[in-house]
C-alpha positions as CSV (number, residue, x, y, z in Angstrom):
1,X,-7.7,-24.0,33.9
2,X,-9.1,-21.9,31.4
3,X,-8.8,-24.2,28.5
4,X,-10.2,-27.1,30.5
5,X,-13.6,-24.6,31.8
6,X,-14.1,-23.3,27.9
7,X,-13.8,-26.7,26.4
8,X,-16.6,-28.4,28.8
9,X,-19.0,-25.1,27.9
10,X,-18.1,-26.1,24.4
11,X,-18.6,-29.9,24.9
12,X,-21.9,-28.7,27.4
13,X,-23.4,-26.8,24.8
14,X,-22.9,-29.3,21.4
15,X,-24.1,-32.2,23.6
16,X,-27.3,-30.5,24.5
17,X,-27.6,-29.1,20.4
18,X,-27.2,-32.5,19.2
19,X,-29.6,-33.9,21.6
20,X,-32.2,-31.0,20.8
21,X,-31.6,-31.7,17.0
22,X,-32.6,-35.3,17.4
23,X,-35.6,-34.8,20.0
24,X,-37.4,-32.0,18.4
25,X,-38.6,-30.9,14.9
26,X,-35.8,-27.9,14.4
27,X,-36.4,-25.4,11.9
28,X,-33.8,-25.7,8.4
29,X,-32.1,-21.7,9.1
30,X,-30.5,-22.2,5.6
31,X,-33.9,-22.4,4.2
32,X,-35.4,-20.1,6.4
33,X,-32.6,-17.4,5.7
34,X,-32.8,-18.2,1.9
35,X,-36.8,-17.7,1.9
36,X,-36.6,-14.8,3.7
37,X,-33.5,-13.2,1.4
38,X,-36.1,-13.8,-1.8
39,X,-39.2,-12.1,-0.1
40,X,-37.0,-9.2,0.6
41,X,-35.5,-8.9,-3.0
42,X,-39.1,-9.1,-4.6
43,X,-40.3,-6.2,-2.6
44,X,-37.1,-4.1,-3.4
45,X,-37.7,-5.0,-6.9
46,X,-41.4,-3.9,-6.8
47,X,-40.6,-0.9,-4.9
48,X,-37.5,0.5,-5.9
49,X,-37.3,4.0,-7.7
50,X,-37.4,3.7,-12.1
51,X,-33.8,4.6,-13.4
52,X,-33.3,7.7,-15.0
53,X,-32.8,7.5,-18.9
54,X,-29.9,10.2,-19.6
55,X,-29.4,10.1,-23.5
């Protein structure tokens, strides 16, 4: 019984992502996710402390 319950949520739930996918203007998250990985870098880079030269 608990195979059959889980697989229906499963089926429920890609049924209703596929149908939301095609129906609405959904947002790329690997582009999103990329975009916001640069902006962070660039302010790491701009902030971040200067090495220490040990000769």
């Amino acid at each position: 019984m608990g195979i059959i319950r889980s697989s229906f949520s499963f089926l429920l739930g890609v049924g209703c992502g596929v149908y939301i996918a095609q129906n609405y203007e959904v947002p790329n998250i690997k582009k999103l996710v990329s975009t916001w990985m640069l902006k962070t870098k660039d302010i790491e880079e701009t902030y971040r402390k200067p090495k220490k030269d040990e000769d």
